[in-house]
C-alpha positions, 0 to 999 in steps of 0.5 A: 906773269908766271907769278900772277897766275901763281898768285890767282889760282889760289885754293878757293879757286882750285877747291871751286873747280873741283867742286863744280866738276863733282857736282856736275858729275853727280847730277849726270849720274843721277839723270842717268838713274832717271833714264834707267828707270824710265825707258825699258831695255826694248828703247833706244835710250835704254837699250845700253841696259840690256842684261844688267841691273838699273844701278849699273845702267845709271853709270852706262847712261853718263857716256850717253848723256855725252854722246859718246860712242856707247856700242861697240857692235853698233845697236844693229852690229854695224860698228861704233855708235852712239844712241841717245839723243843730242839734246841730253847734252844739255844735261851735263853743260846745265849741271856744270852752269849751275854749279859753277854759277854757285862757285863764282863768287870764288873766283870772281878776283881772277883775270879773263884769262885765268877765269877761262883757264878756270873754266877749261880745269873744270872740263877736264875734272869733269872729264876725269871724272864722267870717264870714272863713272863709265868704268862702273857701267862694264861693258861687254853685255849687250855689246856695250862697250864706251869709247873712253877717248870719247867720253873724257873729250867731251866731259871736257868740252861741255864741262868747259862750256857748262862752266863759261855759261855759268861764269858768263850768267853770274853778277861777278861776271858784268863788272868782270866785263865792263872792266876789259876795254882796249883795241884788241877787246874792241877787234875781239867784239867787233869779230864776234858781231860779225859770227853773230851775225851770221849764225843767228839766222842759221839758228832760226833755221835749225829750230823751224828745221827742228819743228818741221821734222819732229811734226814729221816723224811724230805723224809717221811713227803714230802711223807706224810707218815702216816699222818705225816703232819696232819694239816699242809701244806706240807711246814710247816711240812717240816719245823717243823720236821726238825726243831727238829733236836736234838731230831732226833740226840738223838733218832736215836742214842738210835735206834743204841744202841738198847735203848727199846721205848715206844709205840706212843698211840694216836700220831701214826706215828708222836709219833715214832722216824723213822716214818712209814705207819703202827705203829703197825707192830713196836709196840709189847707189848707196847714197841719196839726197832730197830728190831721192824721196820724189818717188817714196813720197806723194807729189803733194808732200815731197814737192812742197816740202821740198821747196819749204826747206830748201826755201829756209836755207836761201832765205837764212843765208840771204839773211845772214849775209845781209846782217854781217855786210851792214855791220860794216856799212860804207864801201863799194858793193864788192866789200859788201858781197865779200862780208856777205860771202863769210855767211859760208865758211862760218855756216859749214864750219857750225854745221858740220861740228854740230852735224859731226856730234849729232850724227848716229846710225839713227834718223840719217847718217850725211857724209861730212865732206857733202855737208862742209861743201853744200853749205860752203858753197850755198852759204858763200854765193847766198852770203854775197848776194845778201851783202849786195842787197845790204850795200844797195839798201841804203847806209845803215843809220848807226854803225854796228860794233866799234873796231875793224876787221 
């Protein structure tokens, strides 16, 4: 075996890596320059510019395109934290694709399990390398000061995950697969389907989640709500407040599983995930969860709004467990809720990473332990109900993935 992968990662392979990490790593760079250029140092993107000039705020922008912990002091000197939108992860895992897609043909001779080795060697030269380009942003002005842990962790892991998309998307890679077949290939699919299963609903939640709350904050911030735009001009904190959409997703979700946040401090309106007048008519002992929001909202918003997301997150589990129990047709109604029923684990488990990578002082700050439980438990209990509704529909006219589990 040892001679196998000596043999495989040849220098067209290793050559391939590096290229792709350099590549990728240079096209954060350059996004980062379009970031310094075009928000102000009074924005929440670009406040990491604060005193220096657009070249060394290009190389303070690559730590934020990774969501790494950015201020030392916090934006409002309330510790660690992090300040650019979620969504800009895509910018690296799109850099890194790209660029592997075009070095595939490179590595197309190696074996599943070499081309994931590949893959994770790509991650952490893009890792070394983002953690390079944060040297030259310094630190210190502004209270700037990247955590260097964070930055080569997640260079590694969008790195890894940018090359997989790339790899997976190339023509190399169809006979690659049609050429991997056996039991275990089998079990692996058919486990799989049934995370897939689970998790395409969830993802259907999330996006409506993210519409709903983006509709949301785009009408408070026109209205300037609680001084949600601060320093910005109104257009700006258009612009930015939609520009964190996926954090708007993941919070408006955990709003309608009924998750437990924590209290804004000193970032008031603009620290909630709903943002309203008055803070404090929500906040109650420090933490609060949806029903805080009765007495700062009018009935005709909170209570229909309320019953939408809540409404969303019963349906997406019932659903969920509905699909994962008729992947496995056959059986007594209890192996149906028991299938169902995984609709929970596999929901907290996504939910808290990517609540956990989403999560800054900005719009809500859920505690983690709230979030893994509320959607353990809802997820589990709606799961199995949907597992029962599946069994009692009737057999499923072709069964799903082949293999067991």
């Amino acid at each position: 075996m040892v001679g196998q992968v000596a043999a495989s990662l040849t220098l067209p392979g290793v050559a391939a890596a590096g290229i792709t990490a350099a590549v990728g790593a240079l096209a954060v760079l350059a996004f980062g320059f379009v970031l310094a250029l075009a928000f102000p140092d009074q924005s929440l993107i670009g406040a990491v510019g604060n005193g220096v000039g657009t070249v060394t705020e290009a190389f303070r922008q690559v730590p934020q395109l990774l969501s790494a912990d950015v201020f030392s002091g916090g934006l409002f000197g309330t510790g660690p934290t992090r300040a650019a939108p979620f969504l800009l992860v895509a910018v690296p895992i799109a850099a890194c694709a790209l660029a592997a897609r075009a070095q595939a043909a490179r590595v197309a001779e190696l074996a599943l399990l070499l081309r994931l080795a590949w893959a994770a060697g790509v991650g952490v030269l893009f890792g070394i390398l983002c953690l390079i380009l944060s040297l030259f942003g310094g630190g210190g002005e502004g209270g700037v000061d990247p955590a260097l842990g964070d930055v080569f962790g997640l260079g590694l892991v969008w790195g890894t995950i940018g090359a997989l998309v790339g790899l997976a998307r190339s023509p190399a890679a169809e006979g690659a697969r049609a050429a991997v077949t056996g039991p275990r290939t089998e079990r692996l699919q058919g486990a799989l389907g049934l995370v897939g299963a689970a998790l395409r609903p969830l993802a259907a939640v999330l996006v409506l989640c993210a519409l709903i709350g983006l509709w949301a904050w785009l009408v408070q911030t026109a209205r300037d709500v609680g001084n949600v735009q601060g320093s910005r001009s109104e257009a700006l904190a258009l612009v930015e407040n939609g520009l964190y959409l996926a954090e708007h997703g993941v919070h408006f979700s955990e709003l309608g599983a009924l998750t437990q946040f924590g209290g804004p401090g000193a970032l008031g309106t603009l620290g909630m995930p709903f943002p309203v007048e008055d803070p404090g008519e929500v906040v109650s002992g420090g933490d609060f969860r949806a029903f805080g929001y009765r007495d700062a909202l009018p009935a005709y918003v909170f209570v229909p709004g309320l019953i939408l997301l809540f409404a969303l997150q019963v349906l997406g589990a019932l659903y969920a467990g509905f699909a994962v129990s008729r992947r496995r047709p056959g059986g007594t109604i209890g192996r149906a809720a028991a299938y169902g029923a995984l609709v929970g684990p596999i929901w907290a488990v996504t939910v808290a990473i990517l609540s956990a990578l989403a999560s800054k002082q900005l719009y809500g700050d859920p505690s983690g332990d709230s979030v893994f439980v509320t959607f353990l438990l809802g997820g589990a209990a709606l799961g199995a109900l949907g597992g029962v509704l599946a069994a009692r529909s009737g057999p499923q006219p072709q069964a799903a993935a082949p293999g067991g589990v």
